[in-house]
C-alpha positions as CSV (number, residue, x, y, z in Angstrom):
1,X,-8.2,40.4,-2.2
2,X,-6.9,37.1,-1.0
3,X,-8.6,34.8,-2.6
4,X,-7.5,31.8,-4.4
5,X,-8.6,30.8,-8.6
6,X,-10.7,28.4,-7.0
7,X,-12.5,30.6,-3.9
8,X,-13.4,33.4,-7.0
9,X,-14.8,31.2,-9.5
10,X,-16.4,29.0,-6.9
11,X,-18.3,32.3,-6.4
12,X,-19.5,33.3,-9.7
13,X,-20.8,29.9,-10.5
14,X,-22.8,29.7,-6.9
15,X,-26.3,29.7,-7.5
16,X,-27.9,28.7,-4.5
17,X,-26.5,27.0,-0.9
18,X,-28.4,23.6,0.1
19,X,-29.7,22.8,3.2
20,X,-26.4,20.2,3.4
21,X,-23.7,22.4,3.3
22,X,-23.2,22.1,-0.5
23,X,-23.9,24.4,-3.3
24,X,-25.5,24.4,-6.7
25,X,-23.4,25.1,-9.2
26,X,-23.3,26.5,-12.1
27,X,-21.5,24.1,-14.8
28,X,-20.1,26.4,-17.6
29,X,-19.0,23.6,-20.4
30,X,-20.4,20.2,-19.9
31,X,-18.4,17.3,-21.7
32,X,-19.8,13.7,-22.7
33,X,-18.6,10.5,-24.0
34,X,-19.9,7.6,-25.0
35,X,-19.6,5.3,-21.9
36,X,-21.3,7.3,-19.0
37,X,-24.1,9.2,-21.1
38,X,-26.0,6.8,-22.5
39,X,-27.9,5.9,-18.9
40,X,-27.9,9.6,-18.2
41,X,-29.8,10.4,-21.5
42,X,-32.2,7.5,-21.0
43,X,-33.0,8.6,-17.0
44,X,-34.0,11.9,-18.5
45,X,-36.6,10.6,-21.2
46,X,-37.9,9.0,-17.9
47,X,-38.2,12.0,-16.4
48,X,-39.7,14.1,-19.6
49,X,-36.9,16.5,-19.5
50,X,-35.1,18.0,-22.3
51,X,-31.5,19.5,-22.2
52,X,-31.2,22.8,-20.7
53,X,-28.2,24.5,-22.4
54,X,-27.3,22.2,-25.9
55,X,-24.7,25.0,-26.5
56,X,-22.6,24.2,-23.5
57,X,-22.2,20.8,-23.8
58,X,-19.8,18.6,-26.5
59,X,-19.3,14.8,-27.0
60,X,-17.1,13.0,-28.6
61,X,-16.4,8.9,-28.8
62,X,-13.0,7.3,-27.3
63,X,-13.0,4.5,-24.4
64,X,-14.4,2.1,-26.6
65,X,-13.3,2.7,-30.1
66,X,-11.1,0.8,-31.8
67,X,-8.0,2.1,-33.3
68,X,-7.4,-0.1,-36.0
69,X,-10.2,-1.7,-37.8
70,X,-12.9,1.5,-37.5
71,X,-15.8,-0.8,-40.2
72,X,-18.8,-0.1,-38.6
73,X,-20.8,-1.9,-37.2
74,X,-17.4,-2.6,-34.5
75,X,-16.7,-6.3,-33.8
76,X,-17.8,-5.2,-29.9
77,X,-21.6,-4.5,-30.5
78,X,-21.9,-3.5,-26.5
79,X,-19.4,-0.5,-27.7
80,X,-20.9,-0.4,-31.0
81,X,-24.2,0.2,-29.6
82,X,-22.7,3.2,-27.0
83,X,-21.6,4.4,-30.2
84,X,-25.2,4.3,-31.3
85,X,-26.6,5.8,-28.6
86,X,-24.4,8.4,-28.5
87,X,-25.0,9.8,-31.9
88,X,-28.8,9.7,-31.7
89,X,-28.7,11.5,-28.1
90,X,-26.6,14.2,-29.2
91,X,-28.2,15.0,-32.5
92,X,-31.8,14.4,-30.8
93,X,-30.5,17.4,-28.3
94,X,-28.8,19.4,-30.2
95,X,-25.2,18.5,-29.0
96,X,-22.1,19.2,-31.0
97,X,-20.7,15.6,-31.3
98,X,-17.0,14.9,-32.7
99,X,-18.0,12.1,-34.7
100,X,-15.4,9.9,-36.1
101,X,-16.2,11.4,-39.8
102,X,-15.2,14.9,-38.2
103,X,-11.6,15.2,-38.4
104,X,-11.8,16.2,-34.7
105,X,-12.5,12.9,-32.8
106,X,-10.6,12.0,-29.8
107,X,-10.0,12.0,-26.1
108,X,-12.1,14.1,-24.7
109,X,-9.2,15.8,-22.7
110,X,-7.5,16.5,-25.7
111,X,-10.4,17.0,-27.8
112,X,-11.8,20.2,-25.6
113,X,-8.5,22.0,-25.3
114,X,-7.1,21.9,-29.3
115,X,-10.8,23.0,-29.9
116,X,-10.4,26.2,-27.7
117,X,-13.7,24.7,-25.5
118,X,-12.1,25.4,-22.3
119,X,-11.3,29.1,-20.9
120,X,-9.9,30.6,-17.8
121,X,-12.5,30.9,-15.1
122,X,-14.8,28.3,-15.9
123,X,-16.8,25.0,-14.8
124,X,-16.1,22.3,-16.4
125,X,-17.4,18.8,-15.6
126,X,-17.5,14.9,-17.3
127,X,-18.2,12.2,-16.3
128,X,-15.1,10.8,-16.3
129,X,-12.7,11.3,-13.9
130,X,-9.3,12.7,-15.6
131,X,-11.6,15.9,-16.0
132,X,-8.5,17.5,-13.8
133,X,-7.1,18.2,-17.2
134,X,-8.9,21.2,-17.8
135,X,-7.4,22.7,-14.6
136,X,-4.5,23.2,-16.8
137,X,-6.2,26.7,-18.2
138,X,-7.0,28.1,-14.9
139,X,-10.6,26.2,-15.0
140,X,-12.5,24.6,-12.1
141,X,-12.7,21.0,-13.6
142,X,-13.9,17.9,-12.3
143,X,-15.4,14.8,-12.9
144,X,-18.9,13.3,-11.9
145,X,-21.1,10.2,-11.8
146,X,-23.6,9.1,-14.4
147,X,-26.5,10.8,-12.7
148,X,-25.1,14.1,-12.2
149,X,-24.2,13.9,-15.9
150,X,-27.8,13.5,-15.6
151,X,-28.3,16.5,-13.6
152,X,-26.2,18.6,-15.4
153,X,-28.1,18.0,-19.0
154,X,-31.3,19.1,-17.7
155,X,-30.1,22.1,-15.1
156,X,-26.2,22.7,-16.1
157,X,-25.6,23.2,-12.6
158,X,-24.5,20.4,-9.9
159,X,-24.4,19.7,-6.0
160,X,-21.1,20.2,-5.0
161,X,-19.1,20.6,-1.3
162,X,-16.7,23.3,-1.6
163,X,-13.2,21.6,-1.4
164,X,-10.3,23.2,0.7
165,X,-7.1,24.7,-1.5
166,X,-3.3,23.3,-1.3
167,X,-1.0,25.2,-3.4
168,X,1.7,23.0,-4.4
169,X,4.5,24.8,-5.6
170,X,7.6,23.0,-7.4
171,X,10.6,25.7,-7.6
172,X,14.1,25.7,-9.6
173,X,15.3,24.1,-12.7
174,X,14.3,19.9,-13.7
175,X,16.8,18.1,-15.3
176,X,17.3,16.9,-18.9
177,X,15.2,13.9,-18.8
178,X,12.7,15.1,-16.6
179,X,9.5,15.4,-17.9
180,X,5.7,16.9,-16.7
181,X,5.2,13.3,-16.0
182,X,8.1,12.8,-13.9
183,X,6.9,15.5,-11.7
184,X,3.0,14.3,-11.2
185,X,4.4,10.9,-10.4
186,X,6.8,12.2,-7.8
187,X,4.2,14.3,-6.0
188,X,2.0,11.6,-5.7
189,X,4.5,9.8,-4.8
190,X,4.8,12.3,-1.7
191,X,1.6,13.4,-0.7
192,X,0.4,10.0,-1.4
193,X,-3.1,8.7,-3.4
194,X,-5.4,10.1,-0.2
195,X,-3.6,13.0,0.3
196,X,-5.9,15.3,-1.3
197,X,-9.1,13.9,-0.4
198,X,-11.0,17.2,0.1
199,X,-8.8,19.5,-1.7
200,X,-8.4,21.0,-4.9
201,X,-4.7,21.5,-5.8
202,X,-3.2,24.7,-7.2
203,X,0.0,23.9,-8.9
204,X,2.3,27.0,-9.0
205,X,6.3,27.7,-8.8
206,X,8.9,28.5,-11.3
207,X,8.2,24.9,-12.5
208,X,5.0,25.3,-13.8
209,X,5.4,28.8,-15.2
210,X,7.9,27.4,-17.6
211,X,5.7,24.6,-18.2
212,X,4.2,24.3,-21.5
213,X,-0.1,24.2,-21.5
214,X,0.8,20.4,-22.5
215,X,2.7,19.6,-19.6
216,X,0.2,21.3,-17.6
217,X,-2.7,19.4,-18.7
218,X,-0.3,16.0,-17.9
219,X,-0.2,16.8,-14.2
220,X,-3.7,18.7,-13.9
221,X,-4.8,15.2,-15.2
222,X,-3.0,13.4,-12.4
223,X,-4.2,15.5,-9.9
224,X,-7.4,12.9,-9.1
225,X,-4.5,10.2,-8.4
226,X,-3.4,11.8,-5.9
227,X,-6.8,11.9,-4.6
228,X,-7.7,15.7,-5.1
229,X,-10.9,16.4,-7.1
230,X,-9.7,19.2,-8.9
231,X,-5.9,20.5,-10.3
232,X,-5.5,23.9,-12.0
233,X,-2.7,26.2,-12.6
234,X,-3.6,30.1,-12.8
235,X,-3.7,31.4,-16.2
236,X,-1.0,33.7,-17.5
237,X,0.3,34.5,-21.6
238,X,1.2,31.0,-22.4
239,X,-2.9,30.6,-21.7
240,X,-4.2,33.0,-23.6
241,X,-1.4,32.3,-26.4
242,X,-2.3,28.7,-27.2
243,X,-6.2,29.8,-27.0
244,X,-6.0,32.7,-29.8
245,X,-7.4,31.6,-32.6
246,X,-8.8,27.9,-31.6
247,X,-12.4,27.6,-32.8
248,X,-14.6,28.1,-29.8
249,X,-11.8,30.8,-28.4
250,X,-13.4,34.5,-28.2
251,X,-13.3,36.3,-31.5
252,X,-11.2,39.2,-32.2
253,X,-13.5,41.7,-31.3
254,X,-14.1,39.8,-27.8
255,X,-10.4,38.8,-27.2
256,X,-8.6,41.6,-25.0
257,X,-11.5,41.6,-23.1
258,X,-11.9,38.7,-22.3
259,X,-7.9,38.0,-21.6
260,X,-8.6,40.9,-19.1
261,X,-11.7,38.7,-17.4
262,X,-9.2,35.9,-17.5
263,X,-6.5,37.7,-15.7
264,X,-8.8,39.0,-12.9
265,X,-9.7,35.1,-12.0
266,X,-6.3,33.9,-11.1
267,X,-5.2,33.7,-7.6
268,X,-4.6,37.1,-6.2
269,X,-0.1,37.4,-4.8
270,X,-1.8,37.5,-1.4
271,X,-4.3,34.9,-1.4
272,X,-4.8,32.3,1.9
273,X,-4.5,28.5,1.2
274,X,-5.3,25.8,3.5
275,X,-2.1,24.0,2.9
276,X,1.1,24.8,1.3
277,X,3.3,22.0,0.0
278,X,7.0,22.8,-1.7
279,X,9.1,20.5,-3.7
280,X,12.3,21.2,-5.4
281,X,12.7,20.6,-9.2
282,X,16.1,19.5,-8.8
283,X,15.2,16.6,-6.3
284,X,13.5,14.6,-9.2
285,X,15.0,12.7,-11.3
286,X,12.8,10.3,-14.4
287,X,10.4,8.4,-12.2
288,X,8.7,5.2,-12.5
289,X,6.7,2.6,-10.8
290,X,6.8,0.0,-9.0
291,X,3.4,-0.7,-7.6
292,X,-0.5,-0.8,-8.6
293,X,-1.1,2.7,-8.0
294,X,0.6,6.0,-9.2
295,X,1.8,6.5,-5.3
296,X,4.2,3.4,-5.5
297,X,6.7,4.8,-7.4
298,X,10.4,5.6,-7.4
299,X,13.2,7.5,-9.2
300,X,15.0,5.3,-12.2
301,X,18.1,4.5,-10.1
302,X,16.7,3.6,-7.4
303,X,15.8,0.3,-5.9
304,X,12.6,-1.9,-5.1
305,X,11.7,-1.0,-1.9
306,X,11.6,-3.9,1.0
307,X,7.6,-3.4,2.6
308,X,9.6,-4.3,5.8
309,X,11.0,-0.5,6.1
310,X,7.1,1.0,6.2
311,X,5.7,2.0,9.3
312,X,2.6,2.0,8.4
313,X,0.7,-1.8,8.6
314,X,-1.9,-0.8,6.0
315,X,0.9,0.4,3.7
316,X,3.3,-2.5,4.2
317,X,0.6,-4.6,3.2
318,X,0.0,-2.7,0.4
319,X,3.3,-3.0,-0.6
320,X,3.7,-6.7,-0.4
321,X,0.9,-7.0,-2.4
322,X,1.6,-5.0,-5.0
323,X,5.4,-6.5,-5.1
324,X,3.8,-10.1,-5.6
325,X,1.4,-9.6,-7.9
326,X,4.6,-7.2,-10.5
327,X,6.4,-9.9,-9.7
328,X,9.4,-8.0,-8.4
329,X,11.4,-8.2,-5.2
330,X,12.6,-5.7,-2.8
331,X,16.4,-4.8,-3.6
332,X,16.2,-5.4,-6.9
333,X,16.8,-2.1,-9.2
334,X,13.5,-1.4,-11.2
335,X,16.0,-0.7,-14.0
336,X,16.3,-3.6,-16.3
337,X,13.2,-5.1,-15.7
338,X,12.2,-6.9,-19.1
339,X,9.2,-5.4,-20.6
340,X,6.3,-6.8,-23.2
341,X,4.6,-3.9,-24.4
342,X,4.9,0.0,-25.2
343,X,1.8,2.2,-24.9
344,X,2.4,5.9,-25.4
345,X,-1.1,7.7,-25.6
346,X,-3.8,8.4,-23.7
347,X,-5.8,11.5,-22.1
348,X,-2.5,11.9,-20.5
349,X,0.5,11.7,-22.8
350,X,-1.2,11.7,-26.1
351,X,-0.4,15.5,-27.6
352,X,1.5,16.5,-30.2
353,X,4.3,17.3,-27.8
354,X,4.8,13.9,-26.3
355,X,4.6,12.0,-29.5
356,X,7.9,14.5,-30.7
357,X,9.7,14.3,-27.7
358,X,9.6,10.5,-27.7
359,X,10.4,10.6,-31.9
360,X,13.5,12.8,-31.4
361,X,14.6,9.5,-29.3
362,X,13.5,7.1,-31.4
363,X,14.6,8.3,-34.9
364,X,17.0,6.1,-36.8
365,X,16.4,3.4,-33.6
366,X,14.3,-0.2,-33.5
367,X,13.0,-1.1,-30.7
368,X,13.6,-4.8,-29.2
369,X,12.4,-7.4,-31.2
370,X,10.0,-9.3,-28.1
371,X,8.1,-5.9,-27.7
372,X,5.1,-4.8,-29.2
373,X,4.4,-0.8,-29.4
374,X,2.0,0.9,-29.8
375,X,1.4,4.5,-30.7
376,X,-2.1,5.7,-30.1
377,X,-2.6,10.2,-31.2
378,X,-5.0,11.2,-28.7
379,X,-7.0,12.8,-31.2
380,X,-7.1,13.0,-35.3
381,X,-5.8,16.5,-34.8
382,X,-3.1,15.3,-33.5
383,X,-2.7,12.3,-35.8
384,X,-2.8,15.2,-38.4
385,X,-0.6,17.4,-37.4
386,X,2.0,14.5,-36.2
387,X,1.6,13.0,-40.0
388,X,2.4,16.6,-41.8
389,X,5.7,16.7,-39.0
390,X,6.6,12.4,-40.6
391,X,6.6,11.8,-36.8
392,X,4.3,8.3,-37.2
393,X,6.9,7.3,-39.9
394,X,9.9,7.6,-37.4
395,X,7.3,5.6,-35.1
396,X,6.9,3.3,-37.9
397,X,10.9,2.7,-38.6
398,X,11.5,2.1,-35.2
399,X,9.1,-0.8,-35.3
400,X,5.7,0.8,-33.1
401,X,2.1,0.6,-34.3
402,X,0.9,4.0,-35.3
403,X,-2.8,3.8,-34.7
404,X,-5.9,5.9,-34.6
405,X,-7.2,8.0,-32.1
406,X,-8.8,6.7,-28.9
407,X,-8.0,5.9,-24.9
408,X,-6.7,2.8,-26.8
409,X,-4.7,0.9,-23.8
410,X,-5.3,3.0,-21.3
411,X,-8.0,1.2,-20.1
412,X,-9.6,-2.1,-20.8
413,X,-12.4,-1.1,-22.9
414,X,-11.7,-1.7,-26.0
415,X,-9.4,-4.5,-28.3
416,X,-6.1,-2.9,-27.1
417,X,-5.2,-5.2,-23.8
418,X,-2.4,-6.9,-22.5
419,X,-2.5,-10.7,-22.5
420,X,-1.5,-12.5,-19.5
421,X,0.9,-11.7,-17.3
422,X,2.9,-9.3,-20.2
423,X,4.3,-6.0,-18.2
424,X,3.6,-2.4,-20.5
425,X,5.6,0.3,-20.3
426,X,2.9,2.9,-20.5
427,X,2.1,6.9,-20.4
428,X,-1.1,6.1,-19.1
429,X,-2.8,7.2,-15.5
430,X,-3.3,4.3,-13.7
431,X,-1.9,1.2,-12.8
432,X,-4.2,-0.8,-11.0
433,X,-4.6,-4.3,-11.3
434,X,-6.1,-5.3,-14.3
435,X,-6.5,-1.8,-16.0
436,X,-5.1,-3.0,-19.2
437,X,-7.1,-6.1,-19.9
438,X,-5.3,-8.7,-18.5
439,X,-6.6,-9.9,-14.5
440,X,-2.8,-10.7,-14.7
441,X,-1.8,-7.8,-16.9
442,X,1.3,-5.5,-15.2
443,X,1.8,-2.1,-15.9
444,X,4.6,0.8,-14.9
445,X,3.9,4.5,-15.7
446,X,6.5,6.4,-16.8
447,X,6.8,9.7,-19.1
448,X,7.0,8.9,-23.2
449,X,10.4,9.6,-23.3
450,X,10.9,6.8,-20.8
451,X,8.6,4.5,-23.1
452,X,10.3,5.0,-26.1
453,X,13.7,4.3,-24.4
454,X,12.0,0.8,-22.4
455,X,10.9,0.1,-26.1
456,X,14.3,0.4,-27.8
457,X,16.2,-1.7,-24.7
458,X,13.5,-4.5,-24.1
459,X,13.7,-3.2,-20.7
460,X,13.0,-0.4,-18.5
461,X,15.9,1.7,-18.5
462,X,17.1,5.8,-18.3
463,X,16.5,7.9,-21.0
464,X,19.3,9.9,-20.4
C-alpha cells in the first residue's frame, strides 16, 4: 500500500536499473509522427536493426499537413517528403499508420485516445512533447527525443530517471465560464513553467473527478508547460466508460477484467507524495495571457501587470520583455485588446467537446469583420462527428474557416501562420515568440469558449 499511479506502474514496466541511476523501461504503446521519425528510422537502417514490437507502435501525419489544399504532392516538398518517408517506414515495419485516406488521421493526441490506443496503467511515449495527454487515462506518458524514438523502435524500452510525484489537487465547484483550460493556465500560472522540473504531476480533487476525459486530456497536455514530464489523473468509471467499445479497447470477453487491472493501478487513499499543492476551483475565474509563456498569465478582469512589482530580477526581466515584444503596457486591462486572428484546435482544444462548447456561443453570431478564424478538428473523427452534429456550419455562419484536420496553427510548420505582428486568440499550448509563424507574430492562450467570444468582439473579452 501507499504507492502512487506513477510508483506502481513505474514498477511493472522496470526491466533493468543502469549503472546511472536510471532504469530501462518498458514502453507499452509507442506513438510516431511524421516530423521526428524519419531520422530515427534512417539511424536504425544504419545500425541493421529492425523494429522490435510493430504491434505496439502507431503513426499518424499532422505538424506539417496542410488543412486546406491536401493535392499531393503538398506545395511544401520538405513536408511532403516527411510525408513520404513516413508511409514507406511504417509499411516497411509493419506499423499501423493513419494515413490521410483512413478516415482516422489527426493529432496524434487525439488520434490515440478516440482509437481506444491508450489504457490505464500503461507506458506511453512520442516524440513529441504534449505526450502528457495520455496521462489523462491514468497512463505514464511522456515525450522523448528523436534518438530515443530510435531506441524505442528497436528495444520498446527507454532510459529513464524516475521523477518525484506532486499531487495537485483542485477542490470545489468552477464557475460558468470556467473551463479545463482555465484551470491548466492558472496552475501554471502558480507553480510557474520550472516548477515541476523533476516531477510527474498527479491531478486529483473534486475538480477533476467531475472533469470530463476531454478536459482531462487538456490539462494532462499542459502538464510539460509547467515543466513536469508527465501529468495523469487516476482512472475511475468515466475511464473505462469512454474506452468500452473503441477499437483497440479490450474485447468483451477481456473487459471486466481488465477494468479490474485498471482499478488496481491507481493511486492507493493512502499513498506518499513528495509534494502536495491545493488550489480552490472557486478562485479561478476565465484566464488568459499576457506573456510568451503559458506562466504569464492572468484572470480576464484583471490588469497588465507592472514588471516593477516582481521580486525576482530574472522574472522582472522576463516580464519587460515579454510586455514589449505583445506590445502591451502594465496597467492596462488585457480585456479589449484588439485581436487579428482566431485559432481554435490543436492537440489541446481540438475534441469534439470544445468545438460544441465554443458553437453553442457562436450560433446565430458573426464574428468581427478585421478577424480571420479558423477552425482546425483535431482529427477527421472529429471533423465527422462535428459535421453529422451541423457544428462546422454554425462555424461557417458565424464567418470562421472550417478546415481539415492537423496541428494547423499551433505551431509554425505548416501554411497556417500569422503574418507580422497580427495577435491570435488561440487554444493552443504555447506562446513563445514566433510559435505561429510570424518572428513578430503574438499570441494569447485562452479556452475555445474565450476564442469564439474574442472572435465575435474583435477583441479579447469575457465570455460570460
Amino acid at each position: 500500500m501507499k504507492k502512487t499511479l506513477f510508483e506502481k506502474v513505474w514498477q511493472k514496466h522496470a526491466v533493468h536499473e543502469l549503472p546511472d541511476g536510471s532504469t530501462q523501461l518498458l514502453v507499452g504503446t509507442h506513438l510516431l509522427h511524421e516530423v521526428t521519425s524519419p531520422q530515427a528510422f534512417g539511424m536504425l537502417r544504419t545500425l541493421k536493426l529492425g523494429v522490435k514490437y510493430p504491434s505496439r507502435t502507431f503513426a499518424t501525419v499532422d505538424h506539417i499537413i496542410p488543412t486546406t489544399d491536401r493535392t499531393e504532392p503538398y506545395r511544401d516538398a520538405t513536408a511532403y517528403e516527411m510525408l513520404v518517408h513516413l508511409r514507406k517506414n511504417c509499411a516497411d515495419n509493419g506499423i499501423k499508420f493513419f494515413d490521410v485516406n483512413t478516415g482516422g488521421q489527426g493529432v496524434i493526441h487525439i488520434v490515440a485516445p478516440e482509437q481506444g490506443l491508450i489504457h490505464p496503467g500503461m507506458t506511453v511515449a512520442c516524440g513529441d512533447s504534449h505526450t502528457a495527454t495520455h496521462g489523462a487515462f491514468g497512463a505514464i506518458a511522456f515525450g522523448i527525443g528523436t534518438s530515443q524514438v530510435r531506441n524505442v523502435l528497436a528495444t520498446q524500452t527507454l532510459s529513464f530517471k524516475k521523477l518525484k510525484v506532486r499531487r495537485v489537487n483542485v477542490e470545489g465547484e468552477l464557475k460558468k465560464g470556467v473551463y479545463p483550460k482555465d484551470v491548466a493556465l492558472h496552475i501554471i500560472r502558480k507553480l510557474g513553467v520550472n516548477g515541476g522540473i523533476g516531477y510527474a504531476y498527479e491531478f486529483g480533487g473534486k475538480v477533476f473527478d467531475d472533469m470530463s476525459m476531454e478536459g482531462r486530456m487538456t490539462v494532462c497536455n499542459m502538464a510539460i508547460e509547467g515543466g513536469a514530464r508527465i501529468g495523469y489523473v487516476n482512472p475511475d468509471q468515466k475511464t473505462f466508460d469512454y474506452l468500452k467499445g473503441r477499437p483497440y479497447a479490450p474485447p468483451a470477453g477481456e473487459w471486466d477484467k481488465a477494468v479490474e487491472y485498471w482499478k488496481s493501478v491507481a493511486s492507493d487513499p493512502d499513498a506518499e507524495y513528495d509534494d502536495v499543492v491545493n488550489f480552490d476551483a472557486s478562485e479561478i475565474e476565465p484566464t488568459v495571457t499576457w506573456g510568451v509563456n503559458p506562466s504569464q498569465a492572468l484572470f480576464i478582469g484583471e490588469t497588465i501587470p507592472d514588471p516593477a512589482s516582481i521580486a525576482d530580477e530574472t522574472a522582472r526581466k522576463d516580464a519587460v520583455d515579454a510586455l514589449a515584444y505583445m506590445k502591451l503596457k502594465p496597467g492596462d486591462k488585457i480585456a479589449g485588446t484588439k485581436i487579428d486572428v482566431a485559432f481554435i484546435g490543436s492537440c489541446t482544444n481540438g475534441r469534439l467537446s470544445d468545438f460544441e462548447e465554443a458553437a453553442a456561443y457562436l450560433k446565430g453570431k458573426k464574428i468581427a469583420p478585421h478577424v480571420k478564424a479558423l477552425a482546425v478538428p483535431g482529427s477527421q473523427i472529429v471533423d465527422k462527428l462535428a459535421r453529422e452534429k451541423g457544428l462546422n456550419k454554425i462555424f461557417e455562419d458565424a464567418g470562421f474557416e472550417w478546415r481539415q484536420p492537423g496541428c494547423s496553427m499551433c505551431l509554425a510548420m505548416n501554411p497556417d501562420k500569422l503574418v507580422g505582428d497580427q495577435l491570435c486568440a488561440s487554444t493552443s499550448n504555447r506562446n513563445f515568440k514566433g510559435r505561429q509563424g510570424s518572428p513578430t507574430g503574438r499570441t494569447v492562450l485562452m479556452s475555445p469558449m474565450m476564442v469564439a467570444a474574442a472572435a465575435v468582439a474583435g477583441h479579447i473579452c469575457d465570455c460570460r
